[in-house]
Every structure is written in C-alpha cells, then in structure tokens.
N, CA, C and O of each residue as an XYZ file, in Angstrom:
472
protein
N      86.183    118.001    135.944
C      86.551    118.836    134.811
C      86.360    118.044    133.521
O      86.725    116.876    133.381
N      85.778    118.757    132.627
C      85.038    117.626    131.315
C      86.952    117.901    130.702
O      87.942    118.434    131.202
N      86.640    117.166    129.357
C      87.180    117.346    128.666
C      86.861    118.108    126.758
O      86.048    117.675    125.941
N      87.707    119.151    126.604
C      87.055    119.767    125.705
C      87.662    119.536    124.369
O      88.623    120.296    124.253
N      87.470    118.684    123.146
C      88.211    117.884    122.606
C      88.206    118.594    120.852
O      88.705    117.987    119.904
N      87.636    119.759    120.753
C      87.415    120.672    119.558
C      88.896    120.598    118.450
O      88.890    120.619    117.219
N      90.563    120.470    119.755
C      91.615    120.659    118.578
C      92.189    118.899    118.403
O      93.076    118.619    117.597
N      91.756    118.214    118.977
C      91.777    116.820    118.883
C      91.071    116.208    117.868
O      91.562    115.326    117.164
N      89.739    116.702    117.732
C      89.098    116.263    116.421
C      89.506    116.915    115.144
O      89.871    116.268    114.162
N      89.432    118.254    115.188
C      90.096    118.989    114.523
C      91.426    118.258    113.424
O      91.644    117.927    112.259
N      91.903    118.304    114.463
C      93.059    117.421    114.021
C      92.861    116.241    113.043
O      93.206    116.199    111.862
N      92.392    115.527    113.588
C      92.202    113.843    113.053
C      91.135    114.228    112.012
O      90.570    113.180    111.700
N      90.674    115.134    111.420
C      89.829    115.802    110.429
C      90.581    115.827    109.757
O      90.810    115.100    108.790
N      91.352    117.089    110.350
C      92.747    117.493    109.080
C      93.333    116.115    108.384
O      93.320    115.964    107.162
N      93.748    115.322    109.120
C      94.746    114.278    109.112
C      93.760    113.211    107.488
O      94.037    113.138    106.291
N      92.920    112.755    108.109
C      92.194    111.932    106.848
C      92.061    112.871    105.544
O      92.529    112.603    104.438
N      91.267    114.127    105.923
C      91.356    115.140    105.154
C      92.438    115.407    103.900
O      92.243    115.370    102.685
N      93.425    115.637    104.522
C      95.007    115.456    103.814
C      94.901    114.475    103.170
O      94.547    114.694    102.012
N      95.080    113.312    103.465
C      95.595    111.955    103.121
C      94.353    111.780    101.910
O      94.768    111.120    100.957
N      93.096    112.184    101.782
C      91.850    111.799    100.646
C      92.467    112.633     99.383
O      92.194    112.427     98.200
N      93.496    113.771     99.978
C      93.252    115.034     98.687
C      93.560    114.609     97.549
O      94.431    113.744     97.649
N      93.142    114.883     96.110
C      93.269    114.547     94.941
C      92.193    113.133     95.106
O      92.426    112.340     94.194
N      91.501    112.831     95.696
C      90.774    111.716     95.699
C      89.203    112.632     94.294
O      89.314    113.845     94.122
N      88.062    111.914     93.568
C      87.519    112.370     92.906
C      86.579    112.682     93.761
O      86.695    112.223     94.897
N      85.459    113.502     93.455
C      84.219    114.110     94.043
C      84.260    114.173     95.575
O      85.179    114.508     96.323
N      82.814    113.694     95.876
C      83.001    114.366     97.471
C      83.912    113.416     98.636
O      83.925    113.474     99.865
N      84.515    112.696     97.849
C      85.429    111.656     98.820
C      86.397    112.450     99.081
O      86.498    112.563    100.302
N      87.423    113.265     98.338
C      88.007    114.220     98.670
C      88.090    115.531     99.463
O      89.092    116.145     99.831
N      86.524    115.865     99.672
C      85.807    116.542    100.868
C      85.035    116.810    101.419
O      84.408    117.867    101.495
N      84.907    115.448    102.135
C      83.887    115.729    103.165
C      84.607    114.430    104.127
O      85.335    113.538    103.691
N      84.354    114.545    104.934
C      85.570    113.924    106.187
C      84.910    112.238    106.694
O      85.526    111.278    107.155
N      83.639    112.378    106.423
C      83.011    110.813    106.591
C      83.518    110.009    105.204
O      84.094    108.926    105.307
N      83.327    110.463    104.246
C      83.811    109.719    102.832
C      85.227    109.291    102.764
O      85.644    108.196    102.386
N      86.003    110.451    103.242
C      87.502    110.659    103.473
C      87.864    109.361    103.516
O      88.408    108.560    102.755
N      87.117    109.370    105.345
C      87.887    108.381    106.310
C      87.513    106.983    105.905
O      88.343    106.112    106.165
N      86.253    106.584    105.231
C      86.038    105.538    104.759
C      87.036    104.456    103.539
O      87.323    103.261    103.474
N      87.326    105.767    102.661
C      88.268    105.503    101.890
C      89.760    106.171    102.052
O      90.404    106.577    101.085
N      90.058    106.209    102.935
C      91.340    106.165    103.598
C      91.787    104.593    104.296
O      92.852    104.016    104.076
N      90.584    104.059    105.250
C      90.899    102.672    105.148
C      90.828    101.765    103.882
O      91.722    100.933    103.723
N      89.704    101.886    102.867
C      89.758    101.297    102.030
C      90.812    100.875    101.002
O      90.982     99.890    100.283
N      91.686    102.465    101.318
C      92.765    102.649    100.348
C      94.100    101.566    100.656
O      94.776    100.915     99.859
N      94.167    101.664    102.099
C      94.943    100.599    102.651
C      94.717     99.902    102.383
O      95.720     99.393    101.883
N      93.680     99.084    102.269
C      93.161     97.740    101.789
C      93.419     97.377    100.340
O      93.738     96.263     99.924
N      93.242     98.424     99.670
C      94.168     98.429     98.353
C      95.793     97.916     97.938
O      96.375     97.144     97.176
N      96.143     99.241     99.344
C      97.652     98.834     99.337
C      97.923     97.512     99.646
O      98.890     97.015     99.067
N      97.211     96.732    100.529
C      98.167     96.032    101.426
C      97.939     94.312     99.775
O      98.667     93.423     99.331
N      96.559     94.792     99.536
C      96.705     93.578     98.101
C      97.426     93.594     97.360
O      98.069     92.622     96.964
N      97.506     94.737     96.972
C      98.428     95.522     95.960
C     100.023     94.947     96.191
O     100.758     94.418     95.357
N     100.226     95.180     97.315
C     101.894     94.405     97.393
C     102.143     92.947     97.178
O     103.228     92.393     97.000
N     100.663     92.300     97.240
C     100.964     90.937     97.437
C     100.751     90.556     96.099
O     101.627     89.824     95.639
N      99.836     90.853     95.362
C      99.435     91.297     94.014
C     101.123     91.233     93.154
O     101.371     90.314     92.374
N     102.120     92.311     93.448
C     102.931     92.880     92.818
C     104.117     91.676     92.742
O     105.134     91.936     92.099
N     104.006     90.562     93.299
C     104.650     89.591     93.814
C     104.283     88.447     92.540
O     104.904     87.884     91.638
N     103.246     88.476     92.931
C     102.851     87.566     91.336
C     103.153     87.692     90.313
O     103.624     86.837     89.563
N     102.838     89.259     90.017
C     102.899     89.893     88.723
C     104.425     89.674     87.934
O     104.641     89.265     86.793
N     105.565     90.192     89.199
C     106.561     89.782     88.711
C     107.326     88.627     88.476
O     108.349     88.511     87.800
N     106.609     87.662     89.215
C     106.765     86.450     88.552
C     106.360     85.711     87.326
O     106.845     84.816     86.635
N     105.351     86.389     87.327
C     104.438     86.067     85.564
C     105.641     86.685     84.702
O     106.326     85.897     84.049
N     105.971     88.254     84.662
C     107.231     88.449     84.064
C     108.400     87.969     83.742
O     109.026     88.040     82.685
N     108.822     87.108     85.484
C     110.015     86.781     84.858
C     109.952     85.396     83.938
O     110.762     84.946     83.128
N     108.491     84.838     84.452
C     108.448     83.703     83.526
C     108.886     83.718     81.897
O     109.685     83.142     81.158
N     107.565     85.025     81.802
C     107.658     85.131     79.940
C     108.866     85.585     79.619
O     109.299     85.124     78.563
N     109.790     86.594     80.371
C     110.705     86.169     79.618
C     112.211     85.261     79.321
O     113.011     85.408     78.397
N     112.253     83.963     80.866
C     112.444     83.183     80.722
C     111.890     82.144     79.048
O     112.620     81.805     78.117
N     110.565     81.925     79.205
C     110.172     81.419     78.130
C     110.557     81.711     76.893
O     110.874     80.809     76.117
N     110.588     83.242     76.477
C     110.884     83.292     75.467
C     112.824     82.772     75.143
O     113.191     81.917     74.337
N     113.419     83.326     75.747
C     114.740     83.241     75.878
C     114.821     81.461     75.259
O     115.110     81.042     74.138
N     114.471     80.787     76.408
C     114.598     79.967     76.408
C     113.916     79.208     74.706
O     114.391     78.129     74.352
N     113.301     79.599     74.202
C     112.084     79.163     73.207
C     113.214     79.666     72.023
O     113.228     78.969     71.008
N     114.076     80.716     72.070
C     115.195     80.956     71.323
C     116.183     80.024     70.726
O     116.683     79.779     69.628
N     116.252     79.481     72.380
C     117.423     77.822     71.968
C     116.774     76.910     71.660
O     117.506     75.922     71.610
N     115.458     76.599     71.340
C     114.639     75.537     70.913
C     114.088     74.606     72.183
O     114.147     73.378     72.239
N     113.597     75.412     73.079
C     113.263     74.749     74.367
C     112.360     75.126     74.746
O     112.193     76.329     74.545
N     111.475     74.533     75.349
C     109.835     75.001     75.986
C     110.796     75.588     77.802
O     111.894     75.410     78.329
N     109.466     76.333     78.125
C     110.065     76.579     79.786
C     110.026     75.905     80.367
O     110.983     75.721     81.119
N     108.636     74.884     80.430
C     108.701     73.861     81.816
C     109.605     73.080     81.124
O     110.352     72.501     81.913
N     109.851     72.819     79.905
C     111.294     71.508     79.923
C     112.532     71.807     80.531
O     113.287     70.996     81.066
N     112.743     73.416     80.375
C     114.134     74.295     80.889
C     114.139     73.833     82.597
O     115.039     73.514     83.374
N     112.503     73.994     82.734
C     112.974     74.006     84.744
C     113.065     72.579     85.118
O     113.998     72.021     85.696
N     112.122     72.152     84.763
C     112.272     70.356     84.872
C     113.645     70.286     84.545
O     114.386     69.985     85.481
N     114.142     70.483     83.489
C     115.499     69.894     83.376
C     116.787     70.581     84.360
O     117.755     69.843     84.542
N     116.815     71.962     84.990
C     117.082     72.317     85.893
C     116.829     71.604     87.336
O     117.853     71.225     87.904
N     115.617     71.382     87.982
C     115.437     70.471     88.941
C     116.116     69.053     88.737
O     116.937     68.800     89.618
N     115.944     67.984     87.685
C     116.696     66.832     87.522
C     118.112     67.508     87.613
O     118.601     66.717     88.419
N     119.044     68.341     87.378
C     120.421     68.609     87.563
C     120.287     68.863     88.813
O     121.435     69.287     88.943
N     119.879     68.955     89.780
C     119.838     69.594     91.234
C     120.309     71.492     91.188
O     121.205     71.884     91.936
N     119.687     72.341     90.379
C     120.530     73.601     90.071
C     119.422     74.271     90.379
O     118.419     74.319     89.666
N     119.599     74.938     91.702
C     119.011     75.889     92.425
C     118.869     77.137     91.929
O     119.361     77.770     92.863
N     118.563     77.915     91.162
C     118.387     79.393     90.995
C     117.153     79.816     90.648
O     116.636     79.083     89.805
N     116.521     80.694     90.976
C     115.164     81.085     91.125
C     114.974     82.089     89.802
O     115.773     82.810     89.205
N     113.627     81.823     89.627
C     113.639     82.801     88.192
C     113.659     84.018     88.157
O     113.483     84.578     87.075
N     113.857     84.694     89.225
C     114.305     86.427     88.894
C     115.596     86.245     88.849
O     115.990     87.087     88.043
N     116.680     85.524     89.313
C     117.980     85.064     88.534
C     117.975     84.701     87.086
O     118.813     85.253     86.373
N     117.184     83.886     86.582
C     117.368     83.193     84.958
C     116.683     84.342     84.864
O     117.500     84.961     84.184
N     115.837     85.063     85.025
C     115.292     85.683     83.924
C     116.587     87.179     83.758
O     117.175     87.489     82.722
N     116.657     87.547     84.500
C     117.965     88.633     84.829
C     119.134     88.130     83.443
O     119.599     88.771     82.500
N     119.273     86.882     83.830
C     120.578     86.032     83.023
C     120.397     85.949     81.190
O     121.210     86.077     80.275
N     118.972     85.681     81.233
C     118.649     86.196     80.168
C     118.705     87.080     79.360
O     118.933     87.200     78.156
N     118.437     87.757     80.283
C     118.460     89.190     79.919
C     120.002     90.089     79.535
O     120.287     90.686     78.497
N     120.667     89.943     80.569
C     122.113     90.738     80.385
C     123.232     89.565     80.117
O     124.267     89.831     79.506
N     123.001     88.474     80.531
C     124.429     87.612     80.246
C     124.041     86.501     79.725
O     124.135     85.489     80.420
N     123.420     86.393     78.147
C     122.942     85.158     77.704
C     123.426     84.364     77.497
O     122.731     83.370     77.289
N     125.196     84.183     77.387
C     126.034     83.221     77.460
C     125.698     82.184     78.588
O     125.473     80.974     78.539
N     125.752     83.246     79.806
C     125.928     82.124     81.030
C     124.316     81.700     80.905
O     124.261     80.588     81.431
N     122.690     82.152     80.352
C     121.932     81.391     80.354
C     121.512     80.421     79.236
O     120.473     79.797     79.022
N     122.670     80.518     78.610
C     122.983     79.167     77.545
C     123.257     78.233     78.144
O     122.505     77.262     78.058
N     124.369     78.170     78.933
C     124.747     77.400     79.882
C     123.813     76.207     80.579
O     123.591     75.015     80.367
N     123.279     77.518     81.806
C     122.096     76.586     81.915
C     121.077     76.002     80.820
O     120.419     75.072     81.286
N     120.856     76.230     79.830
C     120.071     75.935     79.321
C     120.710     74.006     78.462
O     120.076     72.960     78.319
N     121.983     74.329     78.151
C     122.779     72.555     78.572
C     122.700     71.969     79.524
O     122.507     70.754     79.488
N     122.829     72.668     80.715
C     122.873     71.974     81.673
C     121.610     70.984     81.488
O     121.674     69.754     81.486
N     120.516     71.728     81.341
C     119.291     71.067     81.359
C     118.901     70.237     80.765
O     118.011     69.491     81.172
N     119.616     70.115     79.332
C     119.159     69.336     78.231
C     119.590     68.222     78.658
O     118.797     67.363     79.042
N     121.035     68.012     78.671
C     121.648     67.378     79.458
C     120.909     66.196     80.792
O     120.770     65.013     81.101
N     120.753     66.959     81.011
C     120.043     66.375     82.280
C     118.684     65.360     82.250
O     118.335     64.440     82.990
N     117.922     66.133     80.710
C     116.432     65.536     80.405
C     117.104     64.377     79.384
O     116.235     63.560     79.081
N     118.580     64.035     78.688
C     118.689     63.490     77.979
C     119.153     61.970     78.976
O     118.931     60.814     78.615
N     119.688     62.300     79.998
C     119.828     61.484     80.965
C     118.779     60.315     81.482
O     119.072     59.604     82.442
C-alpha cells in the first residue's frame, strides 16, 4: 500500500507559507522562496540575540561614562579603580545606579578614586 502524502505536504506548505506572510515580493508567495527564507530568518534571529548582548553593553557603557565624566572621571579610570578596590558589580548594575540612585553611584565612584590614589 503506497503512501498518499497530498495533506502532509499540504500542510508543511501552509506552515512556511504562514510564517513568510508580510515578507516583500515573491518571498511571501511562493513556497520555495518562503522556505528558504524562513531558515534564513532564523539565522537572523539566532545573531540577532547574540548581537543584542553587545549592544547593551555598549549602552550601559556610555552611560556609565558619561555619569561618571560628570564627577570628573574617565570610565576606564572608574573600573580600574573599582577592580583595585576588589568591588564586584557589573555594568548593567552601575549603569542602572546611575541612572536612578546617583548618590549610591557617587559612592562608588570614591570608592574608586580612593583606591587609584592608593
């Protein structure tokens, strides 16, 4: 007995089909283009997250930097002088601290001086 596979493909038509829609010109319909850029798109995504990782670190840098450039301090002197204190906090913390509680990233920001004056 063969097998007759018409709602199986069908299917997996539909399926890429769907997933291309709103895509521009004939990538959006026609089911070989679809599926090509349906993987491709993943391939997008999956950089894209790793991508998004950087990005927000470039962020929290600048505005570490600036903050910091406020109290009369460069950034790499702020972290250097953070590392010589042994003071663990990662910069989506300082930059956060910056941001909403600039007292306490005054703080650190003695701590550090402190530390480079040492």
């Amino acid at each position: 007995m063969r097998v007759k596979r018409a709602m199986t493909a069908r299917k997996k038509k539909k399926m890429f089909l769907k997933a291309a829609k709103g895509y521009s010109g004939a990538i959006g319909r026609r089911y070989r283009l679809a599926k090509q850029q349906f993987y491709k798109s993943g391939v997008y995504a999956y950089t894209g997250r790793k991508d998004k990782k950087g990005d927000f670190r470039r962020l929290w840098i600048t505005r570490i930097s600036a903050a910091a450039r406020a109290e009369g301090m460069r950034y790499n002197e702020l972290i250097h002088g953070l590392k010589i204190a042994n003071v663990n906090i990662n910069r989506k913390m300082l930059s956060d601290l910056a941001i909403s509680d600039y007292d306490s990233f005054k703080e650190y920001i003695d701590i550090a001086k402190k530390a480079l004056e040492a």
